[in-house]
Every structure is written in structure tokens, then in C-alpha cells.
mmCIF entry with sequence, helices, sheets and N, C-alpha, C, O atoms, coordinates in Angstrom:
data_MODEL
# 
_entry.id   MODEL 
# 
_entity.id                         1 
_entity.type                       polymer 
_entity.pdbx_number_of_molecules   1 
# 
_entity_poly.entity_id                      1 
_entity_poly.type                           'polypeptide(L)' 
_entity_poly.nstd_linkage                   no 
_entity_poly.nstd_monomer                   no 
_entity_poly.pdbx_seq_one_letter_code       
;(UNK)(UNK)(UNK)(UNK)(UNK)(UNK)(UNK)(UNK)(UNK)(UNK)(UNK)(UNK)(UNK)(UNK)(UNK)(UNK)
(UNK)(UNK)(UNK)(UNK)(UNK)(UNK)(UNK)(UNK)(UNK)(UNK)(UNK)(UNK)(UNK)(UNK)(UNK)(UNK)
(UNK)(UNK)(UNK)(UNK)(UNK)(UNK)(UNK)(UNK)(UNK)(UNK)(UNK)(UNK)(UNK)(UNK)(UNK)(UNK)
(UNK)(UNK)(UNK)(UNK)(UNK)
;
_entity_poly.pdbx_seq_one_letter_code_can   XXXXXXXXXXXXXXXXXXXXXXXXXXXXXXXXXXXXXXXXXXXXXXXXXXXXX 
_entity_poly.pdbx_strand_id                 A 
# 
loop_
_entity_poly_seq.entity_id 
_entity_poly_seq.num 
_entity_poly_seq.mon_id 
_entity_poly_seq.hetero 
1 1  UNK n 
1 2  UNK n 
1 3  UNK n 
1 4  UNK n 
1 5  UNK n 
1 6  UNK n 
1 7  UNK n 
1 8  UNK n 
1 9  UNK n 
1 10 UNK n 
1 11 UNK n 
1 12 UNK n 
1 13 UNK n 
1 14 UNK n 
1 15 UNK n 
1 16 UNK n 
1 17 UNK n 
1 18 UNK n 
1 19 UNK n 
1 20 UNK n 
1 21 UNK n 
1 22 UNK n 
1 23 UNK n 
1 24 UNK n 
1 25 UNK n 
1 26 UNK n 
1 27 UNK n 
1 28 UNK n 
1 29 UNK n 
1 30 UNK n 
1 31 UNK n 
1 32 UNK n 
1 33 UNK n 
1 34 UNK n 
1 35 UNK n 
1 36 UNK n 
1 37 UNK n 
1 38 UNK n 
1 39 UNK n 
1 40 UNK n 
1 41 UNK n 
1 42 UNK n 
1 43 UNK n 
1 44 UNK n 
1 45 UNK n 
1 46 UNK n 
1 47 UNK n 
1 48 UNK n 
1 49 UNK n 
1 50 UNK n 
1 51 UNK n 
1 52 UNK n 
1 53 UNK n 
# 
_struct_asym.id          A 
_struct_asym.entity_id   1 
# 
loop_
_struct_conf.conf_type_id 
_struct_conf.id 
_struct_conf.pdbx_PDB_helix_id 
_struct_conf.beg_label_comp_id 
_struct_conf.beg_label_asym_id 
_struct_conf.beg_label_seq_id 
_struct_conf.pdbx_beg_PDB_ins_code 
_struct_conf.end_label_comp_id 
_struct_conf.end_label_asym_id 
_struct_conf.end_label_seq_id 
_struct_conf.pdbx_end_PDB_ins_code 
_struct_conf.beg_auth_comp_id 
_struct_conf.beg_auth_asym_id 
_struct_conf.beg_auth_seq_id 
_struct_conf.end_auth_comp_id 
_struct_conf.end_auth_asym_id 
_struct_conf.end_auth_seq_id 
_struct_conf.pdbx_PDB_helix_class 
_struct_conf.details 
_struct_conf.pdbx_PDB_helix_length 
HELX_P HELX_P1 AA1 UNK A 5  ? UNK A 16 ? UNK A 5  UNK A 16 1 ? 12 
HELX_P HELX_P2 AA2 UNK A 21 ? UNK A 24 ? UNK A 21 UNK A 24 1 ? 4  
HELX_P HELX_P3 AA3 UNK A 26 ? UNK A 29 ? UNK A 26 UNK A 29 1 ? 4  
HELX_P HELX_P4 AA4 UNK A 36 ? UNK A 38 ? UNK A 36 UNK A 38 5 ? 3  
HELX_P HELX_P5 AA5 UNK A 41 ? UNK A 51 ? UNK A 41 UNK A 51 1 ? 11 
# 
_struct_conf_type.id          HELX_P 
_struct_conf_type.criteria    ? 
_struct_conf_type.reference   ? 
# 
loop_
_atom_site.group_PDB 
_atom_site.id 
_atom_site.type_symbol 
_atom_site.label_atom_id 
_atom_site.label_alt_id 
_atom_site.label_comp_id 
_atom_site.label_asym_id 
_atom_site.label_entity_id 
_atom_site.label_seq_id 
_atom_site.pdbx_PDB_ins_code 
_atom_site.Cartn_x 
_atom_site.Cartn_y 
_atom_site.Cartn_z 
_atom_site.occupancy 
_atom_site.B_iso_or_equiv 
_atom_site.pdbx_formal_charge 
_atom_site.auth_seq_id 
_atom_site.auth_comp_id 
_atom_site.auth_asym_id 
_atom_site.auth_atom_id 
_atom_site.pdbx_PDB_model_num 
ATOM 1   N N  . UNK A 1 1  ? 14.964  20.999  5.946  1.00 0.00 ? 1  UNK A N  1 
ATOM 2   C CA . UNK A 1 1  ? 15.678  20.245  4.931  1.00 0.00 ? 1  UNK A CA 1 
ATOM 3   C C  . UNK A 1 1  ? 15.107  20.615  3.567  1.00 0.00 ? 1  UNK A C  1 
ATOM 4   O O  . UNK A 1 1  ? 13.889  20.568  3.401  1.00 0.00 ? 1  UNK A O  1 
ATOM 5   N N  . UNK A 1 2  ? 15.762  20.908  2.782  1.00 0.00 ? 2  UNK A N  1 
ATOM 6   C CA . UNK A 1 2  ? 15.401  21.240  1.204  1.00 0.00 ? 2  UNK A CA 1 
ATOM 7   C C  . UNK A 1 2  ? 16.175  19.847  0.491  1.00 0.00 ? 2  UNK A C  1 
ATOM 8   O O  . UNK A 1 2  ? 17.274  19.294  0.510  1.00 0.00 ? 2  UNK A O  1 
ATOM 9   N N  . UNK A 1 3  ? 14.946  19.702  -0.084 1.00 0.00 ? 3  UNK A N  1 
ATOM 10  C CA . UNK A 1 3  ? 14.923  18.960  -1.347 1.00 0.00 ? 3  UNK A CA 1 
ATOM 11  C C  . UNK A 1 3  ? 14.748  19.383  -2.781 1.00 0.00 ? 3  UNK A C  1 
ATOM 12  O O  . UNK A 1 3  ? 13.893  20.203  -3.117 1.00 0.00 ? 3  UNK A O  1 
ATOM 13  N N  . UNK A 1 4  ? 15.459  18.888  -3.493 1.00 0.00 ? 4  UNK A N  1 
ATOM 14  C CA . UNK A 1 4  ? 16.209  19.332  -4.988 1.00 0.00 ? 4  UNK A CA 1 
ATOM 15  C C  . UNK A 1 4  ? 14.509  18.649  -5.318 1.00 0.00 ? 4  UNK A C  1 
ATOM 16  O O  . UNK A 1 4  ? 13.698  18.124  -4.554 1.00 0.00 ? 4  UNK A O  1 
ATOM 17  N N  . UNK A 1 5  ? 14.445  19.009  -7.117 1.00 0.00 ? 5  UNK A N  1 
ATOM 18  C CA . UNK A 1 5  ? 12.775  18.997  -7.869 1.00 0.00 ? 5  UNK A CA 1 
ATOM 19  C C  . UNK A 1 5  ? 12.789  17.407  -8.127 1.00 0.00 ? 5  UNK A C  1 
ATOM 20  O O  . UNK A 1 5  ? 11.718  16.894  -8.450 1.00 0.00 ? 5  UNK A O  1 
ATOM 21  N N  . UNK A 1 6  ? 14.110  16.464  -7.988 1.00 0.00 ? 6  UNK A N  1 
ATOM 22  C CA . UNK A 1 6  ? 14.186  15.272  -8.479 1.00 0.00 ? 6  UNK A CA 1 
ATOM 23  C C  . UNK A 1 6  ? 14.111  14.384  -7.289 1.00 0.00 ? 6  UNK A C  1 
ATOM 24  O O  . UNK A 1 6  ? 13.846  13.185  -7.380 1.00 0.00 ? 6  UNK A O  1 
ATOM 25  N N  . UNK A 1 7  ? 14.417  15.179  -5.852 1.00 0.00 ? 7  UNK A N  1 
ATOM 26  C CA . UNK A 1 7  ? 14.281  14.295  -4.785 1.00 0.00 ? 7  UNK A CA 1 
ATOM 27  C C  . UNK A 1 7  ? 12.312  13.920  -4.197 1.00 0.00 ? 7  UNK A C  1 
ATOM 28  O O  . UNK A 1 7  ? 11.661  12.915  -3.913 1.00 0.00 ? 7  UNK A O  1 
ATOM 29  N N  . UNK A 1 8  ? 12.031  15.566  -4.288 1.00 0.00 ? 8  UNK A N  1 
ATOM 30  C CA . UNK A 1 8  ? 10.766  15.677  -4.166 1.00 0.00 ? 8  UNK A CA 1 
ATOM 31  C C  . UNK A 1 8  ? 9.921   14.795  -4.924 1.00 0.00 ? 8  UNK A C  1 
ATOM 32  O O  . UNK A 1 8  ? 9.114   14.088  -4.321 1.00 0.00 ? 8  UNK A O  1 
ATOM 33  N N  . UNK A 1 9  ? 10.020  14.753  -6.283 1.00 0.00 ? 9  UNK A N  1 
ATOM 34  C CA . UNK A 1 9  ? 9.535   13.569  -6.960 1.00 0.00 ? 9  UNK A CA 1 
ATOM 35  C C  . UNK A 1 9  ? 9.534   12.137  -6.625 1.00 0.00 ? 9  UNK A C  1 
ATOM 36  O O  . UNK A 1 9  ? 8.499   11.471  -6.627 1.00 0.00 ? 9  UNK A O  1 
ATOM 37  N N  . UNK A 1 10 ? 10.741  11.645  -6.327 1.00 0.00 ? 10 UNK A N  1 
ATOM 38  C CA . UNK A 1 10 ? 10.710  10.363  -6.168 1.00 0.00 ? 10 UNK A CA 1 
ATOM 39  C C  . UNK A 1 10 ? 10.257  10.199  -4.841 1.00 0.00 ? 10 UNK A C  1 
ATOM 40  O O  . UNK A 1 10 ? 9.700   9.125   -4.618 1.00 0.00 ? 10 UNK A O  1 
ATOM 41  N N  . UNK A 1 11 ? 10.357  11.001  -3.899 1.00 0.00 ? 11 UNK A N  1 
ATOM 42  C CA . UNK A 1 11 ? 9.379   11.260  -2.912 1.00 0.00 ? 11 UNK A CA 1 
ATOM 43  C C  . UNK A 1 11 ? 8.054   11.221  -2.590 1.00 0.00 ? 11 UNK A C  1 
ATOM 44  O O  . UNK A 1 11 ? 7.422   10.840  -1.605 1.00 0.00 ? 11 UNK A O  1 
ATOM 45  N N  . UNK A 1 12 ? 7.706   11.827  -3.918 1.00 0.00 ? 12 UNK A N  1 
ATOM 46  C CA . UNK A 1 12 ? 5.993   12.036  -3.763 1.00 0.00 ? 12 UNK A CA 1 
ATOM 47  C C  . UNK A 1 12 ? 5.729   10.742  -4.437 1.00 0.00 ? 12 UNK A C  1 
ATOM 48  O O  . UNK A 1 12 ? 4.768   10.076  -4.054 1.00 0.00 ? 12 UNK A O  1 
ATOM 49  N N  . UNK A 1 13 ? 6.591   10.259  -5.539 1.00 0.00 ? 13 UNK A N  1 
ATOM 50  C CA . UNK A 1 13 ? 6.348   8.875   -6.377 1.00 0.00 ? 13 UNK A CA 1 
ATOM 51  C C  . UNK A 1 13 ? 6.404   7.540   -5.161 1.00 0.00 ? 13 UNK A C  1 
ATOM 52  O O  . UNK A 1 13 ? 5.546   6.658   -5.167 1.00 0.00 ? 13 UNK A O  1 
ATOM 53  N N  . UNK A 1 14 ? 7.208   7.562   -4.452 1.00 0.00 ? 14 UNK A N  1 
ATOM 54  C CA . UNK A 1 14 ? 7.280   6.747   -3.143 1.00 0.00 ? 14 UNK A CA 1 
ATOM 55  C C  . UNK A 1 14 ? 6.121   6.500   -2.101 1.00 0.00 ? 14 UNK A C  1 
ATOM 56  O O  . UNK A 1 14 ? 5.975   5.392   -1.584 1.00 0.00 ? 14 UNK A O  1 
ATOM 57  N N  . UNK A 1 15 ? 5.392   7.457   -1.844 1.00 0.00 ? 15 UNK A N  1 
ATOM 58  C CA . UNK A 1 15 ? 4.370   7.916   -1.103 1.00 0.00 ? 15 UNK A CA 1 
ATOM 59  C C  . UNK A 1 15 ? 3.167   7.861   -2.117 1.00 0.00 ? 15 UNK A C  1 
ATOM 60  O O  . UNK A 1 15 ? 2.185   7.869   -1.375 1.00 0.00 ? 15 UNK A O  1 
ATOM 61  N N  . UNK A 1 16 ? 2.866   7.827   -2.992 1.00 0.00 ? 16 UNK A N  1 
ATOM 62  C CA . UNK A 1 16 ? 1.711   7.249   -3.877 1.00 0.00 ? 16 UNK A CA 1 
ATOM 63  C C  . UNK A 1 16 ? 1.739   5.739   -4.072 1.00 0.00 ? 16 UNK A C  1 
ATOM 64  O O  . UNK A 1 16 ? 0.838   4.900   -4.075 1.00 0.00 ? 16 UNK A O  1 
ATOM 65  N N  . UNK A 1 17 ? 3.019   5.660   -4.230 1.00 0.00 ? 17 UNK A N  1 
ATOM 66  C CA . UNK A 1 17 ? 2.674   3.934   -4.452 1.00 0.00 ? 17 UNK A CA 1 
ATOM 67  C C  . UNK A 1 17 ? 2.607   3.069   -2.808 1.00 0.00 ? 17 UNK A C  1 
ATOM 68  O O  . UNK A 1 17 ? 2.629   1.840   -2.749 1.00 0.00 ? 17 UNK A O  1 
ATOM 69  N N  . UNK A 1 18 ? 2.543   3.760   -1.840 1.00 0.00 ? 18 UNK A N  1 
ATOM 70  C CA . UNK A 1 18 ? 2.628   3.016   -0.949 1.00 0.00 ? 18 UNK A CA 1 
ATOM 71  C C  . UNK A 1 18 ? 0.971   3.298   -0.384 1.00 0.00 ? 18 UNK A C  1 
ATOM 72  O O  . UNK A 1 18 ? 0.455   2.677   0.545  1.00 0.00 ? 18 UNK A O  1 
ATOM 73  N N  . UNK A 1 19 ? 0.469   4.116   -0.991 1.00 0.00 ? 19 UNK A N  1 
ATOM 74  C CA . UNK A 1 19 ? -1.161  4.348   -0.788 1.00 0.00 ? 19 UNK A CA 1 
ATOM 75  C C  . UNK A 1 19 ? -1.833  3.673   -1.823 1.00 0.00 ? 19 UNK A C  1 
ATOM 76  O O  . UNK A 1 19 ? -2.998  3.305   -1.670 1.00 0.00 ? 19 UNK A O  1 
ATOM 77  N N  . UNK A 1 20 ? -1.290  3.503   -2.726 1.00 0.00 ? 20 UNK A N  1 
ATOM 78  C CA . UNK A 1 20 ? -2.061  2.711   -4.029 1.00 0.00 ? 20 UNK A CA 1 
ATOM 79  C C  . UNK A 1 20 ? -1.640  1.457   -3.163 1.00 0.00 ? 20 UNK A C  1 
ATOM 80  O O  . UNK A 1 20 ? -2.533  0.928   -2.501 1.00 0.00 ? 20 UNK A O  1 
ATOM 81  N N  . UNK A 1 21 ? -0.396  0.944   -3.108 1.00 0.00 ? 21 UNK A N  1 
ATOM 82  C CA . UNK A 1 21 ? -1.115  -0.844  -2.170 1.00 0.00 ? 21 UNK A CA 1 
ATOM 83  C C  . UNK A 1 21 ? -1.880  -1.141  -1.152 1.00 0.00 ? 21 UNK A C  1 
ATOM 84  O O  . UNK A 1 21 ? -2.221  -2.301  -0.924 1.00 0.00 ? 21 UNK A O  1 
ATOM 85  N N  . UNK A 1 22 ? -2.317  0.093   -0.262 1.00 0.00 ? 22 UNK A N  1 
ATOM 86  C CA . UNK A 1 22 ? -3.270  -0.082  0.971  1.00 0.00 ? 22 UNK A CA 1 
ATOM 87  C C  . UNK A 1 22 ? -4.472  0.251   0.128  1.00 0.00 ? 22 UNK A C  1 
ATOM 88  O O  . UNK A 1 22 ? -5.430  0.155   0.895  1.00 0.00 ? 22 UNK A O  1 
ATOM 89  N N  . UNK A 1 23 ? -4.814  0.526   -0.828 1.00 0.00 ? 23 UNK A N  1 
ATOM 90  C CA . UNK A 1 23 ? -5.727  1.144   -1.605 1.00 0.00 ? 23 UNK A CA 1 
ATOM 91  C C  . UNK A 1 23 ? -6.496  -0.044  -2.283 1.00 0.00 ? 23 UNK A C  1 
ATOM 92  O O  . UNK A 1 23 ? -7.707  -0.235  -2.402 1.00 0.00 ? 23 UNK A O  1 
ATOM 93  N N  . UNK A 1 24 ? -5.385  -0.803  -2.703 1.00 0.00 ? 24 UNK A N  1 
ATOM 94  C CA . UNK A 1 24 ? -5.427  -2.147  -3.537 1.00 0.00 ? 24 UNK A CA 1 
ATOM 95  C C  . UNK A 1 24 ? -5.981  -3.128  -3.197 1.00 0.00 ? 24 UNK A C  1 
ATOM 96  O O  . UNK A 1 24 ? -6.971  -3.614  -3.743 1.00 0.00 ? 24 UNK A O  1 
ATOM 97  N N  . UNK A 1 25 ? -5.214  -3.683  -1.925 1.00 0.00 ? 25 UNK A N  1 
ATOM 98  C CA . UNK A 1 25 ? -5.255  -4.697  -0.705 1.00 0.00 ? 25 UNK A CA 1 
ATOM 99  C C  . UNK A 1 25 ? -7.127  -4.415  0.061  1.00 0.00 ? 25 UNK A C  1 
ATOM 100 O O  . UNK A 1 25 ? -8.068  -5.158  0.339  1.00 0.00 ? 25 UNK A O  1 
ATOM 101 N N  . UNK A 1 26 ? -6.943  -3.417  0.110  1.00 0.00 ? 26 UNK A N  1 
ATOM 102 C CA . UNK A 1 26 ? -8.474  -2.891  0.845  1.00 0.00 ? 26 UNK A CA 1 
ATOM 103 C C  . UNK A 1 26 ? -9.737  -3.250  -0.058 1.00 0.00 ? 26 UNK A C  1 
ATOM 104 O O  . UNK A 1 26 ? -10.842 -3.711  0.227  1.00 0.00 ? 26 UNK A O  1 
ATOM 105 N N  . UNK A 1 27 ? -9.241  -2.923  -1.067 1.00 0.00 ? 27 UNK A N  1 
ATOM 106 C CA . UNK A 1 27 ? -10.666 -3.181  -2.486 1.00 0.00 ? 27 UNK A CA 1 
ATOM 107 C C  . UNK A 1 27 ? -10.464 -4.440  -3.119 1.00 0.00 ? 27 UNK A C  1 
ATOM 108 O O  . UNK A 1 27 ? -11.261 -4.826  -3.974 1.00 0.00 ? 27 UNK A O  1 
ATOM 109 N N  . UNK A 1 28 ? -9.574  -5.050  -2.818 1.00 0.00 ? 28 UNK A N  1 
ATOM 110 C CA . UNK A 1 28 ? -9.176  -6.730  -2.840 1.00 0.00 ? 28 UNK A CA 1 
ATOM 111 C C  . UNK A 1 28 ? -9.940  -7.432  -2.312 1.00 0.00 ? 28 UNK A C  1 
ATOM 112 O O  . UNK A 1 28 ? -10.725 -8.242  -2.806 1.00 0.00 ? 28 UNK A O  1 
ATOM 113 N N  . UNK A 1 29 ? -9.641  -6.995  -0.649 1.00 0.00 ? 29 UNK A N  1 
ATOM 114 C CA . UNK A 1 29 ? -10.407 -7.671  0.461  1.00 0.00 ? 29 UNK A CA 1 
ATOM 115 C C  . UNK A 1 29 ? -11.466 -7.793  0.374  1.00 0.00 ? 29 UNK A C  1 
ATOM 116 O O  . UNK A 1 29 ? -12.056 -8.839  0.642  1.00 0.00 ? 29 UNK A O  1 
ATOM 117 N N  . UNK A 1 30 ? -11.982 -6.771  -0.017 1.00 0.00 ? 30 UNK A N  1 
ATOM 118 C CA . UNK A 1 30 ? -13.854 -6.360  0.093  1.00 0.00 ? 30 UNK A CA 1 
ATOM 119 C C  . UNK A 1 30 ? -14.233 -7.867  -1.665 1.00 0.00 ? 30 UNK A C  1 
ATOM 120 O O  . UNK A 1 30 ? -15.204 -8.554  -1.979 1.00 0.00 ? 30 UNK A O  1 
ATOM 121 N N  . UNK A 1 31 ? -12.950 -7.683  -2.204 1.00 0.00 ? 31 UNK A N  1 
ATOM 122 C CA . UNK A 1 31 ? -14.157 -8.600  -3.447 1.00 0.00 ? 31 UNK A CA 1 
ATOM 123 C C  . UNK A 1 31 ? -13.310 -9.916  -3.589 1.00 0.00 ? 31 UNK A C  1 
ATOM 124 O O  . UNK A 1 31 ? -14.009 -10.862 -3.953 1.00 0.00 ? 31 UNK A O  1 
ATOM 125 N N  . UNK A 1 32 ? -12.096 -10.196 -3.412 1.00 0.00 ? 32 UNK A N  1 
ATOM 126 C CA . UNK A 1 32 ? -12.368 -11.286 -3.578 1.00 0.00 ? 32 UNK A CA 1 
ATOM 127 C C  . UNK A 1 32 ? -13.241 -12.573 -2.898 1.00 0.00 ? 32 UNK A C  1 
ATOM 128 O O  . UNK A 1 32 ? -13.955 -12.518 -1.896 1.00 0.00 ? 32 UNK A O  1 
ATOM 129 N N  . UNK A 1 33 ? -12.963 -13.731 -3.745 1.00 0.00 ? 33 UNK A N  1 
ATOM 130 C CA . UNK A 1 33 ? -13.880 -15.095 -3.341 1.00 0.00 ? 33 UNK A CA 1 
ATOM 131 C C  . UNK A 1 33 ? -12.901 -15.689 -2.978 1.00 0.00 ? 33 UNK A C  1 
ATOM 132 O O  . UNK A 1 33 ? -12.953 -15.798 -1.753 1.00 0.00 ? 33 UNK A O  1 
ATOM 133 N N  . UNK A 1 34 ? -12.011 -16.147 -3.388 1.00 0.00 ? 34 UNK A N  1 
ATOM 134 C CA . UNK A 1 34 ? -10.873 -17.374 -2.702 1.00 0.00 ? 34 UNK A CA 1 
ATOM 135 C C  . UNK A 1 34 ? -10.576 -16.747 -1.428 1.00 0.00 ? 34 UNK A C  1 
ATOM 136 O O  . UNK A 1 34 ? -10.051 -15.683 -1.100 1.00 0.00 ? 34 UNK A O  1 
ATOM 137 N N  . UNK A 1 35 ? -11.171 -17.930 -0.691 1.00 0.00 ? 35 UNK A N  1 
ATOM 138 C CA . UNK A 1 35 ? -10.653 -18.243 1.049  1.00 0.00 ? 35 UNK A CA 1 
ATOM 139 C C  . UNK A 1 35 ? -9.370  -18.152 0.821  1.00 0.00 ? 35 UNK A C  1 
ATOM 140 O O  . UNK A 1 35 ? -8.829  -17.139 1.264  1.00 0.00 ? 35 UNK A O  1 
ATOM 141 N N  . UNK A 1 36 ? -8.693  -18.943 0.237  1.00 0.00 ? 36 UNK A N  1 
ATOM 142 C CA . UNK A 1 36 ? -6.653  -18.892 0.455  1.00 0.00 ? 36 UNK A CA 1 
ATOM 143 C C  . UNK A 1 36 ? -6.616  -17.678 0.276  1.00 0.00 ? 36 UNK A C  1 
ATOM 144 O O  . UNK A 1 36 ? -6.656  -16.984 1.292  1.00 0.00 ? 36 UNK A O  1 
ATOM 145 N N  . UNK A 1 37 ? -6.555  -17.209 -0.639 1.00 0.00 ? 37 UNK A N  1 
ATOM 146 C CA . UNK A 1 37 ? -6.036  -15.938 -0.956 1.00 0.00 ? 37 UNK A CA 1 
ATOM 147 C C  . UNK A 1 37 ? -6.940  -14.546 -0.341 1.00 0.00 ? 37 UNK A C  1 
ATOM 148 O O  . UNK A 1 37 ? -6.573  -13.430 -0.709 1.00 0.00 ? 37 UNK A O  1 
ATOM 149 N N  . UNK A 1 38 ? -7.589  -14.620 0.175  1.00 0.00 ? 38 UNK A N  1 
ATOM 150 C CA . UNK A 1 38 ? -8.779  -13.639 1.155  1.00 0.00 ? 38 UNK A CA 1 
ATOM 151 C C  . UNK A 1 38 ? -7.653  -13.726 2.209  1.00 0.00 ? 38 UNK A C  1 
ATOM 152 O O  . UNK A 1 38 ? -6.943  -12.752 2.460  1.00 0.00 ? 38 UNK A O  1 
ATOM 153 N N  . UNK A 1 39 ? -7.531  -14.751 2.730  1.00 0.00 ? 39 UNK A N  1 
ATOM 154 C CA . UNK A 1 39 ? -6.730  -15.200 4.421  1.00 0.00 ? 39 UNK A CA 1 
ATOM 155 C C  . UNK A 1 39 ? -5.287  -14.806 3.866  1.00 0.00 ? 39 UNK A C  1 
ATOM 156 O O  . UNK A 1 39 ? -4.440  -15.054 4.724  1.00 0.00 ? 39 UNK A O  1 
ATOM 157 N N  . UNK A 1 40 ? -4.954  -14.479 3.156  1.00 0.00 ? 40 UNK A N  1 
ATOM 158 C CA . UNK A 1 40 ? -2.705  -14.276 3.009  1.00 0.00 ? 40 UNK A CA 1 
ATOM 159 C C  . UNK A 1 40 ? -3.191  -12.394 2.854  1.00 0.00 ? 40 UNK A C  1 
ATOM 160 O O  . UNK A 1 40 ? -2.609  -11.426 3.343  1.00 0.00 ? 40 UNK A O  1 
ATOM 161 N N  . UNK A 1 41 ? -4.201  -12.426 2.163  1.00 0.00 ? 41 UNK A N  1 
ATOM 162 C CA . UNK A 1 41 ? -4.685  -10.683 2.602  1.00 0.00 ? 41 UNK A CA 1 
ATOM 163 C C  . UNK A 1 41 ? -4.554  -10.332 3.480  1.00 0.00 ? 41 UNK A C  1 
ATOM 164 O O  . UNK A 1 41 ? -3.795  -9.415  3.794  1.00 0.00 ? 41 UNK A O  1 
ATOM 165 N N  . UNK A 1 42 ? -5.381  -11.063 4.289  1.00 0.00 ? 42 UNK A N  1 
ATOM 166 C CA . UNK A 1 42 ? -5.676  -10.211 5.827  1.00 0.00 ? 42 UNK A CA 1 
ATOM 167 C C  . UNK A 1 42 ? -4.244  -10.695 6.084  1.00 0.00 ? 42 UNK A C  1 
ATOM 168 O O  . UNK A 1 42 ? -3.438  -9.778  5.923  1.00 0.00 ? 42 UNK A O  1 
ATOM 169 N N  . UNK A 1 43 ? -3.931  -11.348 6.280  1.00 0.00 ? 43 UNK A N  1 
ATOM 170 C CA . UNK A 1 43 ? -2.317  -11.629 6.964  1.00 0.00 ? 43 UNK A CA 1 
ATOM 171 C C  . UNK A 1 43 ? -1.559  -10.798 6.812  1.00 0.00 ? 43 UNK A C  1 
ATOM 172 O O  . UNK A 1 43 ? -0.746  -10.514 7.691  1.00 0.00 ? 43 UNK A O  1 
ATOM 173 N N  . UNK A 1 44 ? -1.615  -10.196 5.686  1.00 0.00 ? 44 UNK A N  1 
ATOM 174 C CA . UNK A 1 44 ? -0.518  -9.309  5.430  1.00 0.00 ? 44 UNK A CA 1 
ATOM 175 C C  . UNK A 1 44 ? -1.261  -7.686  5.182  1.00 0.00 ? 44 UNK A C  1 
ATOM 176 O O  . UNK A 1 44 ? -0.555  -6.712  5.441  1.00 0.00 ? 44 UNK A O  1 
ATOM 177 N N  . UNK A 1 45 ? -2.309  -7.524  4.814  1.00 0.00 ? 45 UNK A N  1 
ATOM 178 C CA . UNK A 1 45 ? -2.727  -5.855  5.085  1.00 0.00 ? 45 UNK A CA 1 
ATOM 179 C C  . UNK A 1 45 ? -2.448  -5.119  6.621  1.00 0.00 ? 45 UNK A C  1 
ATOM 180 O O  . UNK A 1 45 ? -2.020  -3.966  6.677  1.00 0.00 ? 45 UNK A O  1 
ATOM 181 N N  . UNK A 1 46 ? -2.655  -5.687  7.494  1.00 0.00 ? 46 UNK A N  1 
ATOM 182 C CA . UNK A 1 46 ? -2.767  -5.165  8.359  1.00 0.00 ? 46 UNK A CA 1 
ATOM 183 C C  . UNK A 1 46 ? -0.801  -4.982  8.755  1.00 0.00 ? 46 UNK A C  1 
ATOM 184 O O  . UNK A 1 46 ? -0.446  -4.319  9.729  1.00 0.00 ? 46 UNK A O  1 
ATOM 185 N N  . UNK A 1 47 ? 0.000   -5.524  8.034  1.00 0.00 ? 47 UNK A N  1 
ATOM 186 C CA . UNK A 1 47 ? 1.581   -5.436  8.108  1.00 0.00 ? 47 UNK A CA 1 
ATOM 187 C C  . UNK A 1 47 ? 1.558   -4.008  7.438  1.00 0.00 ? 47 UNK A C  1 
ATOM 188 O O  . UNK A 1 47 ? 1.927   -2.929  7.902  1.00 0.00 ? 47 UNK A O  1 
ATOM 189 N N  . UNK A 1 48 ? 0.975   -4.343  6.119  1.00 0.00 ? 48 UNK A N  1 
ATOM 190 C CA . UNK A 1 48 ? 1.461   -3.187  5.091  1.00 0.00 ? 48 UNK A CA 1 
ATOM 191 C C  . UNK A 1 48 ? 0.802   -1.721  5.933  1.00 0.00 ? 48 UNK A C  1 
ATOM 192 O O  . UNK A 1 48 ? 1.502   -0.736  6.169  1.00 0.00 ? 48 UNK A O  1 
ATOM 193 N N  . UNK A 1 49 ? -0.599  -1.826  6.291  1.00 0.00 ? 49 UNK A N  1 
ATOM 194 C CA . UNK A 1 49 ? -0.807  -0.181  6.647  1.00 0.00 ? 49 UNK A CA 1 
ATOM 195 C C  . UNK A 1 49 ? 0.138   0.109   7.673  1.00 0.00 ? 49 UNK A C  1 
ATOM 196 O O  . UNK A 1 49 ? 0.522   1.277   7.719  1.00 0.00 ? 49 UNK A O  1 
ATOM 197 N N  . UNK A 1 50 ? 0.775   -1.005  8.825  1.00 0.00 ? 50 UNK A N  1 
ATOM 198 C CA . UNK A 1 50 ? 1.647   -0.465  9.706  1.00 0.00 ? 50 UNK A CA 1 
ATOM 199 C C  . UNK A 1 50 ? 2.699   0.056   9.341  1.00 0.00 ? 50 UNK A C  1 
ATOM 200 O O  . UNK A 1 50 ? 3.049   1.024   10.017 1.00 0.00 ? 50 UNK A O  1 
ATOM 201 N N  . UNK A 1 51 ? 3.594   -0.347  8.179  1.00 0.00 ? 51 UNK A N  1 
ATOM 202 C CA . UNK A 1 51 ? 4.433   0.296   7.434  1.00 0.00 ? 51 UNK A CA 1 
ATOM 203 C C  . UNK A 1 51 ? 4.026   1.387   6.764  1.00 0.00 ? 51 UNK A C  1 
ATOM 204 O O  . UNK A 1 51 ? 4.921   2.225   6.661  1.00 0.00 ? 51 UNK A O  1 
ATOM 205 N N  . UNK A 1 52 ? 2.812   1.737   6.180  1.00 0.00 ? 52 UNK A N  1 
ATOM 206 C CA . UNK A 1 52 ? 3.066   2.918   5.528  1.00 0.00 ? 52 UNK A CA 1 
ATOM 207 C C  . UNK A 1 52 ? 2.401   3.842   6.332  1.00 0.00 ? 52 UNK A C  1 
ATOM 208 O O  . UNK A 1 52 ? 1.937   4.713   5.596  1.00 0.00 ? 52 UNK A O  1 
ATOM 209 N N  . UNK A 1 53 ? 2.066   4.115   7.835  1.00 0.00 ? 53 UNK A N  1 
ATOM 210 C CA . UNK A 1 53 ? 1.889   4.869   8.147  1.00 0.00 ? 53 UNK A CA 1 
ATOM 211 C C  . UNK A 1 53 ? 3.045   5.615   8.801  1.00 0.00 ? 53 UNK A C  1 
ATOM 212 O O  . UNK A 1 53 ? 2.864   6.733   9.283  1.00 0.00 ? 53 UNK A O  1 
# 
């Protein structure tokens, strides 16, 4: 399959931002202090890496 220089982009732009939120979420985890918001992390990181792998 060939992709045009504008598909590839939003492609590669798609695929960075979905590593920058496992990226995010991960260095989140490690610092935040709030219990609530520590616990809706873990609840939901382990969703997000299943999706972006």
C-alpha cells in the first residue's frame, strides 16, 4: 500500500501522540500524590497501552 506525503504524516502524527499518552500516563503514575486520581490512572493505563499496541 502506498501512501501519499500527507497520509504518511498524519500517520506518523497519529502514532506519536498515542506514545506521548502511554508516555504521560506512565510518568504520571510514578509521581503523582492523589490516591483518587493515582487509582482512575491505573484504571485506565493499562486500557490505553492495550489500544495502542
Amino acid at each position: 500500500m502506498q501512501l501519499a506525503a500527507h497520509e504518511a504524516h498524519d500517520l506518523h502524527e497519529l502514532a506519536m501522540s498515542c506514545v506521548n499518552s502511554v508516555t504521560n500516563m506512565a510518568y504520571f503514575l510514578q509521581h503523582v500524590q492523589d490516591a483518587e486520581l493515582k487509582g482512575i490512572i491505573e484504571r485506565h493505563f493499562p486500557l490505553l497501552f492495550k489500544i495502542t499496541i
